[in-house]
Backbone as a ProteinNet text record, in pm:
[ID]
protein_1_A
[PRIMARY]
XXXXXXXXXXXXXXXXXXXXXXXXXXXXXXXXXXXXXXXXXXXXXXXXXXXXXXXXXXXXXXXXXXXXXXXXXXXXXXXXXXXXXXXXXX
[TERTIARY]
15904.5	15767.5	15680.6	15580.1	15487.5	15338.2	15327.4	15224.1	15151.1	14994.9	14963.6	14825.9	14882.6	14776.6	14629.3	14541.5	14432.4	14335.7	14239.2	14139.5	14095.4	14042.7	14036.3	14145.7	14216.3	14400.4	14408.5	14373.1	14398.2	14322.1	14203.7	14115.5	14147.5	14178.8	14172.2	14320.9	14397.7	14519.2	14503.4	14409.8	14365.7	14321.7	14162.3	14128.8	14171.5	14298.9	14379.7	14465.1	14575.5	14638.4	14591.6	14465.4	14382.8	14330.9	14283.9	14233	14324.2	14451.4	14589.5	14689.2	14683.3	14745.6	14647.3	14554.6	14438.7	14472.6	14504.1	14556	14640.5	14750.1	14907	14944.9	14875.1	14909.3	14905.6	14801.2	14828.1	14955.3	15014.7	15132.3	15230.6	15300.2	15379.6	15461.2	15440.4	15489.1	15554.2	15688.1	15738.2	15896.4	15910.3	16062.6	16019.3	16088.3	16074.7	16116.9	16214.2	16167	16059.8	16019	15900.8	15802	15808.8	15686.3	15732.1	15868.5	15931.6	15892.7	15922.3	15912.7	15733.3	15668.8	15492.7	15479.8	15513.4	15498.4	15523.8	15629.6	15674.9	15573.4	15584	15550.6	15395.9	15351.7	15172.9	15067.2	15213.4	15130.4	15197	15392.5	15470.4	15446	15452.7	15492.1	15322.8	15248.9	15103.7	15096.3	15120.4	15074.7	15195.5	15294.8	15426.6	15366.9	15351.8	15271.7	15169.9	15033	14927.5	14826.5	14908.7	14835.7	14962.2	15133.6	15236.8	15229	15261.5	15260.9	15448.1	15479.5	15647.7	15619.4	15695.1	15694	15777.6	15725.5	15848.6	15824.6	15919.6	15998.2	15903.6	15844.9	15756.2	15853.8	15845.8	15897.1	15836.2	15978.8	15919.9	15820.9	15857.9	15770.1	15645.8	15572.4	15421.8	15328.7	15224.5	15168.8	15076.1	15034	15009.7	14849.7	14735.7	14556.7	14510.2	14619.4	14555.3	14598.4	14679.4	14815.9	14738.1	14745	14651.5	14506.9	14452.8	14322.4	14317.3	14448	14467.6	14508.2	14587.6	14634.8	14514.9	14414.5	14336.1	14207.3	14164.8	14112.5	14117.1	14260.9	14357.9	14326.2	14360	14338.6	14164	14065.9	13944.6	13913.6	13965.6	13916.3	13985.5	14073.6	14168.3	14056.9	14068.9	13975.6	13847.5	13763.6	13605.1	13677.1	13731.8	13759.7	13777.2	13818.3	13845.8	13762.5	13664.1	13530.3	13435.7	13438.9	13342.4	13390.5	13473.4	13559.7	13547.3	13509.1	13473.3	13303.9	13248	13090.7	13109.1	13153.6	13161.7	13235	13290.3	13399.1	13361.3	13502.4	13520	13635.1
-10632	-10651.9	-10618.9	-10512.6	-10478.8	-10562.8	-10646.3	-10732.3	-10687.3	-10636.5	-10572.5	-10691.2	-10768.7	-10854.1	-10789.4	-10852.7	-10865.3	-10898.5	-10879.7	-11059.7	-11143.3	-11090	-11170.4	-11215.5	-11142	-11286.8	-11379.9	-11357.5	-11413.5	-11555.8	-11554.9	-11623.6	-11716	-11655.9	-11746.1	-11827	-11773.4	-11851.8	-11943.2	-11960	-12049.2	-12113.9	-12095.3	-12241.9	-12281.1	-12254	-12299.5	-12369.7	-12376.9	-12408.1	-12585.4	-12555.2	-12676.8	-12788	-12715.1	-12815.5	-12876.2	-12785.2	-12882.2	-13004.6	-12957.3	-13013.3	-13164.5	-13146.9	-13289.2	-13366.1	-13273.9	-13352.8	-13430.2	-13366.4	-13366.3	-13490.9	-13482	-13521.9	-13711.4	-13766.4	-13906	-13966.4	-13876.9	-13891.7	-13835.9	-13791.4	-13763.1	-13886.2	-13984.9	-14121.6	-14091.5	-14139.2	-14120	-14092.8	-14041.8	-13920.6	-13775.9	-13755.4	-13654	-13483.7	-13533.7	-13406.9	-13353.4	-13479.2	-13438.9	-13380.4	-13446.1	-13333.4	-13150.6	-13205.2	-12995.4	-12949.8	-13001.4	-12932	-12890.1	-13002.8	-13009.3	-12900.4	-12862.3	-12759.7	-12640.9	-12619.8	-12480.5	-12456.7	-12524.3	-12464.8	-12438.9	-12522.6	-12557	-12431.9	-12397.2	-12352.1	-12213.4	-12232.1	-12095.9	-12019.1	-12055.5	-11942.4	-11899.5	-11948.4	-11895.8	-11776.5	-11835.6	-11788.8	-11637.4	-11656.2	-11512.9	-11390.9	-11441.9	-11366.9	-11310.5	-11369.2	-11351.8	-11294.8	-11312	-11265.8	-11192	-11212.6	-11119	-11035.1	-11069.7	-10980	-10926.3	-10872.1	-10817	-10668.2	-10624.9	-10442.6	-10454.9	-10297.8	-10230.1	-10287.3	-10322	-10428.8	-10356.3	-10390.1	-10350.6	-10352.3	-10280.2	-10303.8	-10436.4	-10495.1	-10627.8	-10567.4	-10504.8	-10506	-10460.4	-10430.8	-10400.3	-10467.7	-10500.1	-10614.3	-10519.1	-10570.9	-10518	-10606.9	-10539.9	-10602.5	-10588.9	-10545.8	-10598.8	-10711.2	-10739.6	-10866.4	-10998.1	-10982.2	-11092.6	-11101	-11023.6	-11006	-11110.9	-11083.8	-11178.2	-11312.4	-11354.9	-11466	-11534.2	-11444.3	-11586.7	-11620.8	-11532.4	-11532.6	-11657.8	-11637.5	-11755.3	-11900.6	-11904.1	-12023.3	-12059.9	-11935.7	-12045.8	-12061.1	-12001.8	-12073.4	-12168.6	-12213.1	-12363.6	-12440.4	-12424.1	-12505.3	-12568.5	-12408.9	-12388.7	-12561	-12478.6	-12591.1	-12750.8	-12753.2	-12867.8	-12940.4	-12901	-12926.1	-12960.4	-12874.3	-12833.8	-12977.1	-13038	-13127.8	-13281.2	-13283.7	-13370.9	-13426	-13338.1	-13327.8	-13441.3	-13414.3	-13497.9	-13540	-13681.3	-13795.8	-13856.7	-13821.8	-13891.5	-13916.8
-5175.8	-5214.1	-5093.1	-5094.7	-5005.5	-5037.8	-4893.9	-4897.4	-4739.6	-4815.6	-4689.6	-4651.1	-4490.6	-4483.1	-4455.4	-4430.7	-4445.3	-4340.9	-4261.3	-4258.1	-4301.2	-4420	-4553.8	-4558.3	-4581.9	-4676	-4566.6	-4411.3	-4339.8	-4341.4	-4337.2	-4331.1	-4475.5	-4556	-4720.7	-4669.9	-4651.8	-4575.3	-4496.5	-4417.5	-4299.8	-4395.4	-4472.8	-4570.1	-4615.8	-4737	-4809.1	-4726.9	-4628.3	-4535.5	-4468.4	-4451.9	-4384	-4509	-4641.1	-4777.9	-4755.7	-4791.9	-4850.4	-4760.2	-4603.6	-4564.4	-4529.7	-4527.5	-4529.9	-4625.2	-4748.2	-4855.5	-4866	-4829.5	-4800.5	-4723.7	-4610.8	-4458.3	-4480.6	-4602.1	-4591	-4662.4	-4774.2	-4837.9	-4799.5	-4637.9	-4644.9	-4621.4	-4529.9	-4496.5	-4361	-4346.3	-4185.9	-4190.4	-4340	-4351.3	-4312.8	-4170.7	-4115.5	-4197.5	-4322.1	-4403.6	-4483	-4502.3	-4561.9	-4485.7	-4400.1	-4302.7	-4256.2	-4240.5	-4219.9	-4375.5	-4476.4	-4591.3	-4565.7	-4565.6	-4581	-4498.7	-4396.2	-4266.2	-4322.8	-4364.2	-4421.6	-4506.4	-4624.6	-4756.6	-4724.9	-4655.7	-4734.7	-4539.5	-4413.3	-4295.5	-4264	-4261.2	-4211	-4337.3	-4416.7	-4549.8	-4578.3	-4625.9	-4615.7	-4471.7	-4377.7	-4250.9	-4218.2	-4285.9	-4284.9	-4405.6	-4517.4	-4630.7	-4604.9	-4557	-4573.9	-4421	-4328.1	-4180.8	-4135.8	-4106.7	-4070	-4157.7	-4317.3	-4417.6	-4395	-4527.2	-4513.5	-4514.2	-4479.3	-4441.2	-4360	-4292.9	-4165.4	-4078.4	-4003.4	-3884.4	-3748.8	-3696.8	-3551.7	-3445.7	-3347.3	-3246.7	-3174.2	-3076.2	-3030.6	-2895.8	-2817.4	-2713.8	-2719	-2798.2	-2840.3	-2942.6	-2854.5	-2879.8	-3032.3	-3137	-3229.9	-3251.9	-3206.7	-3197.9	-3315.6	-3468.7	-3543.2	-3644.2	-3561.4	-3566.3	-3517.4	-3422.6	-3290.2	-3328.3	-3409	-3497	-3587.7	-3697.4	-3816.5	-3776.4	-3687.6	-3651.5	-3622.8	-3551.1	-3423.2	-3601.1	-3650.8	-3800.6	-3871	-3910.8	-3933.9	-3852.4	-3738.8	-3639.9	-3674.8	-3667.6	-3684.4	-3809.7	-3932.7	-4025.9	-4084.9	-4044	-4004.3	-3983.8	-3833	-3762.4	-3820.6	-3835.1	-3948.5	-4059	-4113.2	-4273.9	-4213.7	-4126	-4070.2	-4003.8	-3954.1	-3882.4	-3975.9	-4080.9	-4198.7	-4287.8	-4283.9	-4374.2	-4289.4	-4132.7	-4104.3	-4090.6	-4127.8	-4176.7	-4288.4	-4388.7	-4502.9	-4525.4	-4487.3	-4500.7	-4653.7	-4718.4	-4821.3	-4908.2
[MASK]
++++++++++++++++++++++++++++++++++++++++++++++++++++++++++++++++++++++++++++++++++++++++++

């Protein structure tokens, strides 16, 4: 399956990523699988799909700026949603 990321996918990955795990995060309790599962499903797998994306394998030693583009994207609209989400406590 060819999934070609985005900044956009990136960024929608980051909000979605941050709604859910706010969500998530008071029901997981203090079984440490539940939190690897919560981690995977709801931050790695969004964040492998939607900003790495699957395709052809890169070489490791070259840094790829529109890679490091999507990631940092990703990181602030995390953040954004999360900031934006402590504005209005409820």
């Amino acid at each position: 399956m060819q999934i070609t990321p985005t900044p956009v996918t990136a960024a929608v990955a980051g909000i979605v990523s941050a709604l859910v795990m706010t969500a998530v995060w008071p029901r997981l309790g203090d079984d440490s699988l539940y939190w690897v599962l919560a981690f995977v499903l709801v931050i790695a797998l969004p964040l492998h799909v939607f900003v790495v994306g699957f395709g052809n394998a890169r070489p490791a030693g070259n840094a790829d700026p529109a890679l490091i583009r999507r990631v940092a994207i990703w990181l602030v609209a995390a953040v954004a949603t999360l900031g934006i989400g402590q504005l209005f406590p409820g």
